[in-house]
Backbone bond lengths (Angstrom), bond angles and torsions (degrees), N, CA, C in turn:
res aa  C-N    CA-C-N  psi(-1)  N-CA   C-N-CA  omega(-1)  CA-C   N-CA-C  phi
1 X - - - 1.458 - - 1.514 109.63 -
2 X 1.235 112.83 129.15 1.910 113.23 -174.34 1.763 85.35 -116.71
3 X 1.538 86.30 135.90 1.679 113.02 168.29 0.969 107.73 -119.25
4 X 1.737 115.48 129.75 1.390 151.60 176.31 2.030 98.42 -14.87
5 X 1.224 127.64 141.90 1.522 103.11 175.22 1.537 121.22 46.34
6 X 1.038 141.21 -17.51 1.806 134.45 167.39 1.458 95.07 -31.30
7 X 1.361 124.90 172.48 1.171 151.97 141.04 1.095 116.24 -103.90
8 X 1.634 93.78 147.33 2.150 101.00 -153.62 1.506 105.76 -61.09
9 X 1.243 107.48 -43.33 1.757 110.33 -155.68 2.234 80.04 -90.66
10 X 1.449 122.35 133.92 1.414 126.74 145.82 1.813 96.43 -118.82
11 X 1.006 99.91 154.78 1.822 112.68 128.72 0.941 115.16 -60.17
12 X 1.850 110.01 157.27 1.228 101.02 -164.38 1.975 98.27 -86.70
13 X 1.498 117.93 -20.99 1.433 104.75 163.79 1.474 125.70 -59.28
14 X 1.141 125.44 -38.32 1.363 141.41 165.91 1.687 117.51 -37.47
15 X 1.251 104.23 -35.14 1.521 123.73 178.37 1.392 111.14 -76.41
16 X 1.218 105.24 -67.09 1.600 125.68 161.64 1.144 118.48 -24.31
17 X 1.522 128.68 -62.58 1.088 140.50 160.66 1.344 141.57 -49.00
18 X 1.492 117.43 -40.85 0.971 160.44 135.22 1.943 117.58 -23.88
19 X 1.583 109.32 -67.06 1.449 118.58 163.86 1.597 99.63 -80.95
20 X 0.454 170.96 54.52 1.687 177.36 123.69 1.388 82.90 -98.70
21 X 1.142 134.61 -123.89 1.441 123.56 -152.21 1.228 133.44 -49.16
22 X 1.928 114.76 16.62 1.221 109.89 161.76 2.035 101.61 -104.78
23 X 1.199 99.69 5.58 1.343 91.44 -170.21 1.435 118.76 -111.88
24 X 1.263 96.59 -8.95 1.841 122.83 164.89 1.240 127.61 -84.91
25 X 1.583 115.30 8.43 1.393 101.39 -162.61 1.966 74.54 -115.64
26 X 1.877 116.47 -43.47 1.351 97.10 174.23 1.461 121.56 -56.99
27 X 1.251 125.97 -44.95 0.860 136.14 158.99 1.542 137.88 1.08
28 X 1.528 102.59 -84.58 1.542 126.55 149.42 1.153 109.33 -34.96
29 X 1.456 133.27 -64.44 1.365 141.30 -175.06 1.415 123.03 -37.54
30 X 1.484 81.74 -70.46 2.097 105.10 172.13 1.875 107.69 -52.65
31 X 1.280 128.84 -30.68 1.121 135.47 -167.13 1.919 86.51 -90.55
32 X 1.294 134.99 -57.97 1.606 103.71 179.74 1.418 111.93 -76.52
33 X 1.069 119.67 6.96 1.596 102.92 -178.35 1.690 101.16 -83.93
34 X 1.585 107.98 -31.08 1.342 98.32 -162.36 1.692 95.13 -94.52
35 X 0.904 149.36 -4.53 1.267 167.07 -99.29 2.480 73.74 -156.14
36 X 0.748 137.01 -86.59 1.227 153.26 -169.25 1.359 98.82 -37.50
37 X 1.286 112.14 -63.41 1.720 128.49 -176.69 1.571 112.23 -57.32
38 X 1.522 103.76 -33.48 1.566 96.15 171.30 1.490 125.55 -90.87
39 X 1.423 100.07 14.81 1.666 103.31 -172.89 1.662 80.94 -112.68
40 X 1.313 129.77 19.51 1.203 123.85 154.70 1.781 112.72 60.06
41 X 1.645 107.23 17.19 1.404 125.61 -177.66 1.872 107.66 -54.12
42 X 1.483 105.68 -50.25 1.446 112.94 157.43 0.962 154.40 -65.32
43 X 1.271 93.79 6.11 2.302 100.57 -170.56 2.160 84.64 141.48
44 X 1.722 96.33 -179.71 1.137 117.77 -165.09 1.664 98.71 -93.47
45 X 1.104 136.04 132.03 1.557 126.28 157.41 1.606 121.25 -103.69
46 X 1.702 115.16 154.34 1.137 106.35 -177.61 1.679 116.52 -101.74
47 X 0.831 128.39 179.32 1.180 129.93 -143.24 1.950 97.95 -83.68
48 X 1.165 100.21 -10.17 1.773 105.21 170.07 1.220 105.00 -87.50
49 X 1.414 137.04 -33.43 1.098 126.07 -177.79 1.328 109.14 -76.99
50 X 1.517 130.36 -42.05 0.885 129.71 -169.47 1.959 104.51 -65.71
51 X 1.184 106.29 -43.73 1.837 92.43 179.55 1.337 95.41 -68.12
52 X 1.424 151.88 -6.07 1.292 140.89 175.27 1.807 105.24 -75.10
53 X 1.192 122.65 -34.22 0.922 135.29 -175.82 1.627 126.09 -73.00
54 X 1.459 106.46 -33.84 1.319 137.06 166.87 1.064 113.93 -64.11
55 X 1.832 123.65 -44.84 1.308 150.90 172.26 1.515 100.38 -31.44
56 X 2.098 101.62 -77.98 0.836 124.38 -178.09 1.416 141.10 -23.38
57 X 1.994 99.41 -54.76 1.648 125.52 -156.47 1.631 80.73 -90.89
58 X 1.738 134.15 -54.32 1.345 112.76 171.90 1.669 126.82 -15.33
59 X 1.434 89.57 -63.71 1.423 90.54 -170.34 1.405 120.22 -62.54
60 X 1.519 87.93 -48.11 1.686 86.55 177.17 1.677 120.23 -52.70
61 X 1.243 132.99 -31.26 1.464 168.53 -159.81 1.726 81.34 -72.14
62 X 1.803 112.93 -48.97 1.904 106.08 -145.99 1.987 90.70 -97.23
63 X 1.530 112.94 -10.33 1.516 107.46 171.41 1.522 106.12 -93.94
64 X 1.129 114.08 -33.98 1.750 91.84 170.02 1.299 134.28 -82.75
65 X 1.386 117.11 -2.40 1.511 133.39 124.70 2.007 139.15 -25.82
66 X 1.861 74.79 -66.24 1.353 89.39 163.66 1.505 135.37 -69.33
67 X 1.256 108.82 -28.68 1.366 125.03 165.17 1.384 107.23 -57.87
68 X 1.712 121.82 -60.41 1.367 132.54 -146.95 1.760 76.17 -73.13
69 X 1.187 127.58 -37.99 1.629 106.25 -155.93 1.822 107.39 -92.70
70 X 1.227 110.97 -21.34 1.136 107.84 146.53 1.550 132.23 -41.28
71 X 1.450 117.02 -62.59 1.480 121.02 -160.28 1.302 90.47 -77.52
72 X 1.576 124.07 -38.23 1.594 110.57 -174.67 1.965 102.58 -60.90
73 X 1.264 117.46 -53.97 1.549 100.40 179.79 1.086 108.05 -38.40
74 X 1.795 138.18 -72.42 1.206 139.89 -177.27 1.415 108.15 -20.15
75 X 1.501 124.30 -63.80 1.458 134.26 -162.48 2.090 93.84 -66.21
76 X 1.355 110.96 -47.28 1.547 85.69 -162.37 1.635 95.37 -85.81
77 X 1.026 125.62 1.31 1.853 112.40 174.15 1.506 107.19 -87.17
78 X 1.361 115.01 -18.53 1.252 99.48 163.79 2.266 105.88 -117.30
79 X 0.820 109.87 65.04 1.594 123.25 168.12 1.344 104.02 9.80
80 X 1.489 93.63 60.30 1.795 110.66 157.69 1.496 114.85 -148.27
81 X 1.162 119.74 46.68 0.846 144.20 164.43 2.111 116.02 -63.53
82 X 1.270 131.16 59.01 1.537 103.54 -154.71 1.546 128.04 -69.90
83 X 1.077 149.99 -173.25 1.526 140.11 157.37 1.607 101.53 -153.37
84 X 1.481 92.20 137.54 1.694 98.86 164.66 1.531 111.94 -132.19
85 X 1.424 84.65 107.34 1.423 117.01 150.41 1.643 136.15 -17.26
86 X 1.385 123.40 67.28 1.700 97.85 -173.89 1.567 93.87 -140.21
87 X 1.494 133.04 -177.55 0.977 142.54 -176.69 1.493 109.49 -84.90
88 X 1.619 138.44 123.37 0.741 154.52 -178.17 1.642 125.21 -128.61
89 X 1.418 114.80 144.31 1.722 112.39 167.68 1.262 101.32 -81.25
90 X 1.428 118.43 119.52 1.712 130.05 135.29 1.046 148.11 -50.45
91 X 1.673 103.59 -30.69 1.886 108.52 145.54 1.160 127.75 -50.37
92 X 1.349 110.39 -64.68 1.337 130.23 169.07 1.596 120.84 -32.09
93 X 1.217 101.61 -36.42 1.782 119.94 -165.67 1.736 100.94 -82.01
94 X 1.404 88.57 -63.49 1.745 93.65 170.03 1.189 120.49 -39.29
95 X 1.764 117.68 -73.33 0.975 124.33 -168.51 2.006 122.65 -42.16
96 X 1.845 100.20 -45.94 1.073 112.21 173.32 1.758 109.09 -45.33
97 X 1.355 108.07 -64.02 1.429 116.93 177.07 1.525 131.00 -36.65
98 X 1.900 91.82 -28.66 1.515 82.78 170.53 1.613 128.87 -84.51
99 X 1.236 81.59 -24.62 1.490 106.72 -169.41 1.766 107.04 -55.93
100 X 1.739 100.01 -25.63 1.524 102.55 -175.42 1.324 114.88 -67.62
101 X 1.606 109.12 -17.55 1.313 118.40 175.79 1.569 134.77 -142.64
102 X 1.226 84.41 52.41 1.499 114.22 158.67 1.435 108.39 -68.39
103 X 1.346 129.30 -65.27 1.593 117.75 -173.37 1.331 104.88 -53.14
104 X 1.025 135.11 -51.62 1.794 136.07 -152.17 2.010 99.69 -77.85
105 X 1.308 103.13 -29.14 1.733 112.45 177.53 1.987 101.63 -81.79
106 X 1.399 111.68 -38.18 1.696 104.38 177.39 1.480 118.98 -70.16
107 X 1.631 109.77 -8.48 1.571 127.90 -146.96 1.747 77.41 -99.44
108 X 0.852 139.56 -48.65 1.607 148.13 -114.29 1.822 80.85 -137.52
109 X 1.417 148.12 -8.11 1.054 146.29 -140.65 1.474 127.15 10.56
110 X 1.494 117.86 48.26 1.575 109.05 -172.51 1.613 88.85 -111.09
111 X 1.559 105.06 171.93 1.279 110.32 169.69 1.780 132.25 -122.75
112 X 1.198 108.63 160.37 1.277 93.07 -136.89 2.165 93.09 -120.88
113 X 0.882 124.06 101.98 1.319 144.53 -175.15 1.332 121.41 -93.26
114 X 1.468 102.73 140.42 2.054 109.48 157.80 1.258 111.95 -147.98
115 X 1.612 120.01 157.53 0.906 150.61 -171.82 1.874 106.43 -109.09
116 X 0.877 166.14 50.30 0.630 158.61 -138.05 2.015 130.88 -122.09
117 X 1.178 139.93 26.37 1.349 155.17 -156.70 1.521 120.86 -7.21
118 X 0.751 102.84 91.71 1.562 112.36 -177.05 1.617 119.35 -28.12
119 X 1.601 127.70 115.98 1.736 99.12 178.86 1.309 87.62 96.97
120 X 1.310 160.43 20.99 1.764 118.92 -161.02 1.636 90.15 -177.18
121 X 1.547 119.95 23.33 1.377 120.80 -178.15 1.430 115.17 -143.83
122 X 1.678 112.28 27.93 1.353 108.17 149.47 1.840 132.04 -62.79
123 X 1.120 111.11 136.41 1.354 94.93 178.97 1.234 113.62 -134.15
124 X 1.110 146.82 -163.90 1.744 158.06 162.57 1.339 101.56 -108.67
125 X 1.079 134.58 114.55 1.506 139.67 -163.16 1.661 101.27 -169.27
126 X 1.376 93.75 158.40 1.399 126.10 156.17 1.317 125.53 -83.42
127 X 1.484 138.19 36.29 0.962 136.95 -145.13 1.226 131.92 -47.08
128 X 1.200 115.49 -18.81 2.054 121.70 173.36 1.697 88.43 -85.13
129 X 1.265 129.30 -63.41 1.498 117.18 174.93 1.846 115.04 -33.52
130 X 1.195 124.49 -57.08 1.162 141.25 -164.94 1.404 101.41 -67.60
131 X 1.497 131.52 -56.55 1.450 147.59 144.95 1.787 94.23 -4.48
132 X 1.446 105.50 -73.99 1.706 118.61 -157.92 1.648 104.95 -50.93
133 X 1.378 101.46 -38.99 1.492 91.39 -177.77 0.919 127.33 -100.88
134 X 1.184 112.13 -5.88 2.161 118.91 154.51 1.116 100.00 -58.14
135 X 1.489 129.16 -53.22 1.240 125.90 -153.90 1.751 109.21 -83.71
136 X 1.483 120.86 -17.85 1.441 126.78 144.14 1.299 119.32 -36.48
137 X 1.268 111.10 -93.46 1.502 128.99 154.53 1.674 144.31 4.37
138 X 2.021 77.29 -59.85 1.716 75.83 -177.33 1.994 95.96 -100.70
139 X 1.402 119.29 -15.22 1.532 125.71 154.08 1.618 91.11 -41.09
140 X 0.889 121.45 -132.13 1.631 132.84 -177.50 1.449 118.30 12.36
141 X 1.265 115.22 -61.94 1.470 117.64 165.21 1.278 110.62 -50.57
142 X 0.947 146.85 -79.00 1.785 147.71 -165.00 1.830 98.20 -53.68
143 X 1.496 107.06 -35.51 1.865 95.99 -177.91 1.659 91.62 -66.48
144 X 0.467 151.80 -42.47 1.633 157.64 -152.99 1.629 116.35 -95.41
145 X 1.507 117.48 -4.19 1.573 92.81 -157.77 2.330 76.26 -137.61
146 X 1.085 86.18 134.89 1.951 107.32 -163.83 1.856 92.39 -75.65
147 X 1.277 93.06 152.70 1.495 95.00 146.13 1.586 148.31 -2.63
148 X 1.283 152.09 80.56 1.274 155.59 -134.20 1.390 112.57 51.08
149 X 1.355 120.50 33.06 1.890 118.17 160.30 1.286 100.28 -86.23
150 X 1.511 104.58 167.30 1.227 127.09 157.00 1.202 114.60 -111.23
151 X 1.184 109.58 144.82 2.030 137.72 160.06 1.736 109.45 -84.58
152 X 0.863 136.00 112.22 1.367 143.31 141.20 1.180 141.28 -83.42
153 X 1.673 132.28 109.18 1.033 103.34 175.27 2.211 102.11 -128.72
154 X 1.320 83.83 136.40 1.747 92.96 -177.44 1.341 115.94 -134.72
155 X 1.354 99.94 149.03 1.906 113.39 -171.05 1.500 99.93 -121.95
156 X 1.573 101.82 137.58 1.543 120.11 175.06 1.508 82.74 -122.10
157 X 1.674 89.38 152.55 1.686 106.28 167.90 1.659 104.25 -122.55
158 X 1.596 120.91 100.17 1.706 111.95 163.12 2.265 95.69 -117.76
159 X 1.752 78.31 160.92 1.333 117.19 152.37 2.029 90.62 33.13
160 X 1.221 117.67 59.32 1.271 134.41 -153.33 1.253 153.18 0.36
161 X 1.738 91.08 64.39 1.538 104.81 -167.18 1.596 99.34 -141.50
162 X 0.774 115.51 133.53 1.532 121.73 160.97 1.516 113.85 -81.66
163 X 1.542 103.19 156.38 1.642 91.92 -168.30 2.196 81.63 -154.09
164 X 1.192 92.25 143.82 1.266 111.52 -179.47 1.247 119.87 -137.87
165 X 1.725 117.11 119.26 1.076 119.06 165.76 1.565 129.24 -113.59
166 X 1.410 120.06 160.40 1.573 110.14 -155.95 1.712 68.41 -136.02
167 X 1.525 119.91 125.70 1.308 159.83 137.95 1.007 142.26 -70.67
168 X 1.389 147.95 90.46 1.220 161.31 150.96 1.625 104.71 -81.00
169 X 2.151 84.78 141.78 1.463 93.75 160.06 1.837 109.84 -113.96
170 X 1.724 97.58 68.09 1.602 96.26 -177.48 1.479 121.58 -93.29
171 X 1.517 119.63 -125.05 0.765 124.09 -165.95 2.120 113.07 -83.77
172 X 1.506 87.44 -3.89 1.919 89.77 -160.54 1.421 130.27 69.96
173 X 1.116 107.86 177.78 1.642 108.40 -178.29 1.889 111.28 -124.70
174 X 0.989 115.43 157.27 1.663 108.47 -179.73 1.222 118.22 -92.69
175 X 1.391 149.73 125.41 0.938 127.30 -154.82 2.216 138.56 -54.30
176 X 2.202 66.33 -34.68 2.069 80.41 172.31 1.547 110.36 -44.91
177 X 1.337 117.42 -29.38 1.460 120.08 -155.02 1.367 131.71 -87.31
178 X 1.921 99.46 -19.06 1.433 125.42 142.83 0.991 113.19 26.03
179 X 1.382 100.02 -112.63 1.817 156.24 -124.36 1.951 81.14 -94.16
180 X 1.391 146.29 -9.46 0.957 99.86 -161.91 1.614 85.71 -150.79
181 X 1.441 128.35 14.53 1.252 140.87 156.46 1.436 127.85 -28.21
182 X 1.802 112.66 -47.60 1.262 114.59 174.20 1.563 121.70 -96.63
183 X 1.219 108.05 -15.01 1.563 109.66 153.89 1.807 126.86 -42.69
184 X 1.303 117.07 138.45 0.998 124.52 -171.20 1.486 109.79 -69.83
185 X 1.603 108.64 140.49 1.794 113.38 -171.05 1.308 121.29 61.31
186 X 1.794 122.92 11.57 1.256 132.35 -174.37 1.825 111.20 -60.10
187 X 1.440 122.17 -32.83 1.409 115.63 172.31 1.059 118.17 -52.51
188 X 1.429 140.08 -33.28 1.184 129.26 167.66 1.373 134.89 -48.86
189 X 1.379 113.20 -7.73 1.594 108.25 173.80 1.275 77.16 -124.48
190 X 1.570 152.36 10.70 1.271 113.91 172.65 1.496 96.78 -105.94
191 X 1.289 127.77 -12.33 1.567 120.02 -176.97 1.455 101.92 -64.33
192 X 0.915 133.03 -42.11 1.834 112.19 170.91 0.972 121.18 -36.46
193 X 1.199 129.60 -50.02 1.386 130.27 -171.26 1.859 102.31 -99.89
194 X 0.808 132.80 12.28 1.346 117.02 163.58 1.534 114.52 -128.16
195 X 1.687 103.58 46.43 1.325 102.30 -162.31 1.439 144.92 -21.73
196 X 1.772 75.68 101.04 1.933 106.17 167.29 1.682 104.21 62.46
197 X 1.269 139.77 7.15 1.411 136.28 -153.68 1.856 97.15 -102.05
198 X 1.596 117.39 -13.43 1.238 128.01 -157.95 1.738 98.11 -107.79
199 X 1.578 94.11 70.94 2.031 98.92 -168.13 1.298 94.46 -105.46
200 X 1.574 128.73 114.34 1.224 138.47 142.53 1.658 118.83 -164.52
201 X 1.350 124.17 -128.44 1.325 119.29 -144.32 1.606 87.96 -112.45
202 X 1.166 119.40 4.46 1.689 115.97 -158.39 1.200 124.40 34.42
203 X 1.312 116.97 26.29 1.469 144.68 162.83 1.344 106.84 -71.51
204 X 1.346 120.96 -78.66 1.437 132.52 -146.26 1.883 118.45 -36.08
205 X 1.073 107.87 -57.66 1.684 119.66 173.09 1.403 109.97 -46.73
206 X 1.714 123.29 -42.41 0.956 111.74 -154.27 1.771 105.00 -99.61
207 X 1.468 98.12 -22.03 2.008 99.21 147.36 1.157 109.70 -39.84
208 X 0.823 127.48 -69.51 1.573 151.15 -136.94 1.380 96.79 -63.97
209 X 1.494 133.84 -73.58 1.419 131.50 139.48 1.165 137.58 2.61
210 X 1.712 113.95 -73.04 1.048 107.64 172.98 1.920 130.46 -72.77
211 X 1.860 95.01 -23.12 1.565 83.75 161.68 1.498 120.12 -61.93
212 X 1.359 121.25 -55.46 1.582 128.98 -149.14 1.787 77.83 -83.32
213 X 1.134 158.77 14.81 1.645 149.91 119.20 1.351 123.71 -56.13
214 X 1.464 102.79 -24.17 1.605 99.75 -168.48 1.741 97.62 -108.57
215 X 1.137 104.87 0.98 1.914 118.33 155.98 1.185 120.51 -93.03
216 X 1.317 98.26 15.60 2.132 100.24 174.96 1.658 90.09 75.72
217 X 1.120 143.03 -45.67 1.690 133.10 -166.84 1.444 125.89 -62.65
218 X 1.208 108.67 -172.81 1.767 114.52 -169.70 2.009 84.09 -113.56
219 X 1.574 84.53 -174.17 1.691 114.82 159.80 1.041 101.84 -168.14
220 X 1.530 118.20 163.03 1.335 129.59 -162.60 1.372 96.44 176.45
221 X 1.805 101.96 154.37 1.295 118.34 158.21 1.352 141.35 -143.40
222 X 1.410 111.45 141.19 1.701 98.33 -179.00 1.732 104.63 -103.94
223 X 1.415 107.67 153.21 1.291 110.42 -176.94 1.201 115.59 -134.31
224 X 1.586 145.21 -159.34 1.389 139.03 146.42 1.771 83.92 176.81
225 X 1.564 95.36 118.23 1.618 111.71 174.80 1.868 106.64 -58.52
226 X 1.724 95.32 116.96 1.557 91.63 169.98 1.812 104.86 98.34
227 X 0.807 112.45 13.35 1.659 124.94 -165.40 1.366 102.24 -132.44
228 X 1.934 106.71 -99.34 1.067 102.85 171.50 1.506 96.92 171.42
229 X 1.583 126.18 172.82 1.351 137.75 -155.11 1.979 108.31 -113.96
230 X 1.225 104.15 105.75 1.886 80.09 168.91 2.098 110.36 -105.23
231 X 0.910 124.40 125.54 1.104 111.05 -163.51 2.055 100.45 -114.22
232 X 1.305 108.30 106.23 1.124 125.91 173.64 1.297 121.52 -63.52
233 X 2.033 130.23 148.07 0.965 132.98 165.66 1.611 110.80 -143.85
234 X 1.508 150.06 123.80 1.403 126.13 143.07 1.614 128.18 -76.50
235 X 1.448 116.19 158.40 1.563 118.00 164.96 1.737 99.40 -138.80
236 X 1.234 119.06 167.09 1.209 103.71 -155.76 1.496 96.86 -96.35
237 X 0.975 128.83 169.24 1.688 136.48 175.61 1.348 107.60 -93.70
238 X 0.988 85.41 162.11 1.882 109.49 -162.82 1.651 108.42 -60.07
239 X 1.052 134.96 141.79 1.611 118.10 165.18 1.494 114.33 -95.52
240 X 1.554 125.90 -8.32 1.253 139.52 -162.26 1.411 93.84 -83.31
């Protein structure tokens, strides 16, 4: 693909980066215009337009996603990826996170929960990194979990790590599909079997990994097809 002015020779992050910020600026745009129309700033809308509109900002919502998880691969295949390190609340972080998706969980009627211990959720984190993979996480769960489910997400603190899991009682996972979840572009053999509901960059999981790796922590998951998914992470707790 040649862009207007590019220079012939990029890296291939350079490129990456590069189409990302030509595709974020329409992007952004298209997201307040439609963003304007539903605050009904122009006239009255009816309730078809308005789920047309919802339609719309989704999508737009699942390419600036795709973008963001794009340029982050770019950044960790070439080990520039940065993180800063400082002491942060994890309640606080969560809680915010859910709150981002409350409309899209009332839309879908599931409900959306935490567990969270008062006092006992400082951590050492990257917190916009840490942000990304809640917001993986608890994204994924709600695509997956029907009508009157619940979302959970709860933090234990042992032997000095906090560990958080985000719970759904959705659709589950199959077992073949395991072993190869956090691998990069892995939805593609799992969207067959979780009919078509698993729409994004087949990025997301395998972010998710490499942040909560580059926090010293694990991830993991338990599943059972038809049940439901809890998908585990640690970061270490605060020593302060």
């Amino acid at each position: 693909m040649m862009i207007p002015g590019a220079p012939q020779e990029l890296k291939k992050d350079e490129m990456v980066q590069l189409v990302s910020h030509e595709l974020r600026a329409p992007l952004n745009a298209t997201e307040g215009y439609i963003k304007f129309l539903m605050q009904c700033e122009s006239g009255p809308l009816n309730p078809e337009q308005m789920d047309l509109l919802n339609t719309a900002l989704n999508n737009i919502n699942r390419l600036e996603h795709f973008v963001t998880d794009m340029l982050d691969l770019a950044k960790m295949e070439a080990g520039r990826l940065s993180y800063r390190f400082a002491q942060a609340d994890l309640g606080t972080l969560i809680r915010g996170v859910l709150e981002t998706f409350r409309f899209a969980a009332a839309e879908k009627g599931v409900r959306l929960a935490c567990d969270v211990p008062a006092g006992l959720t400082q951590a050492r984190m990257d917190e916009g990194r840490v942000r990304q993979v809640l917001e993986n996480l608890v994204n994924n769960a709600l695509k997956f979990t029907d009508e009157g489910g619940t979302v959970m997400v709860s933090v234990w603190e042992y032997c000095g790590w906090l560990k958080v899991s985000v719970a759904d009682n959705g659709a589950g996972i199959s077992p073949e599909f395991m072993p190869e979840l956090f691998e990069r572009f892995s939805q593609e053999g799992a969207r067959r079997t979780w009919n078509e509901r698993a729409k994004g960059s087949g990025l997301g999981l395998w972010i998710v990994k490499n942040v909560v790796h580059a926090h010293g922590g694990n991830v993991w998951v338990q599943s059972e097809r038809g049940v439901g998914s809890i998908f585990n992470f640690t970061v270490p707790a605060s020593q302060a």
